[in-house]
N, C-alpha and C positions, 0 to 999 in steps of 0.2 A: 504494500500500500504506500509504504515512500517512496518508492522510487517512483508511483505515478505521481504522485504529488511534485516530485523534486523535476521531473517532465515535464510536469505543466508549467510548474514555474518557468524552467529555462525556456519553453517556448514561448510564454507569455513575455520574458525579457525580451525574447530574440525577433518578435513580433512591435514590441513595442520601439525597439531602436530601428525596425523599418519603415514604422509610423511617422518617426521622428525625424527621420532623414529625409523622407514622401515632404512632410512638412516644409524643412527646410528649403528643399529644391521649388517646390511650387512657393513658396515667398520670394525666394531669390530669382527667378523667371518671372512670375505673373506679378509679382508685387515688389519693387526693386528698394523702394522707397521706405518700406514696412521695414522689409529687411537689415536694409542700412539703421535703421532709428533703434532693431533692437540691438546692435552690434555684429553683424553678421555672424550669427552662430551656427556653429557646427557640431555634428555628431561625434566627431572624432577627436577634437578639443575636452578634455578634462577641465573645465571650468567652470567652477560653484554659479559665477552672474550668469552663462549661461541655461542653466538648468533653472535658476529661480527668473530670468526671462520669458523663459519657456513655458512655466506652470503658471506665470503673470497672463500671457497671451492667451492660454488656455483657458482660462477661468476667468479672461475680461470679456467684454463683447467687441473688442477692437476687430474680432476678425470678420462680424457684421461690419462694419464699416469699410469693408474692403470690398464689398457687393461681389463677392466670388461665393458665390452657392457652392461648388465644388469644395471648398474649402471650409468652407463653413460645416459641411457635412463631415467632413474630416475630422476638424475640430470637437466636433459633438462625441463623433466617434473616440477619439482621444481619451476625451474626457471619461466614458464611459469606462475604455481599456483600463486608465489609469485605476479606477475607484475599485474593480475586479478585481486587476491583480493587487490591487492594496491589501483586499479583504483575503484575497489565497494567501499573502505573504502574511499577514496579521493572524488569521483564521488557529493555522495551526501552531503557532506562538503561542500563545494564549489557552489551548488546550493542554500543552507542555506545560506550562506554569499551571494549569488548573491540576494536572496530575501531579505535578512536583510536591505542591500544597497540601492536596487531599488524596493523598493515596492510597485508592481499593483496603490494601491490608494493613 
């Protein structure tokens, strides 16, 4: 049973940094200007501004203001990805500490 679990997770990382990348290339093509203002971020940069950039853009409505449907639906999507895999990486944390605390015998 962990090892599907520790599966989904890595897929759900490895899905999400294709999200993010989707993301970046359609801001830097379709929206030059957006791009430029967040500091042109990248997937491959290890950088704290960019990642709280990133969860800024996601959870503001700037990317309504860009009138890219396409994007926007993106966005949404994200947003959803992100809260999921939050709750998978949360989920069984918190069962471990409930076991840790209260155990059967």
């Amino acid at each position: 049973m962990e090892y599907i679990l520790l599966a989904a997770l890595v897929l759900f990382v490895i899905g999400w940094l294709v999200l993010v990348e989707s993301l970046f290339k359609a801001l830097a093509n379709r929206h030059p200007e957006k791009y430029e203002d967040m500091g042109r971020p990248t997937t491959y940069e290890k950088n704290p501004v960019h990642t709280e950039v990133l969860i800024r853009f996601l959870f503001s409505r700037d990317h309504e203001c860009l009138g890219d449907r396409a994007l926007s639906i993106q966005v949404k999507l994200m947003r959803t990805w992100l809260v999921v895999a939050l709750a998978g990486f949360i989920s069984p944390l918190l069962i471990l500490l409930y076991q840790g605390f209260f155990p059967e015998n």
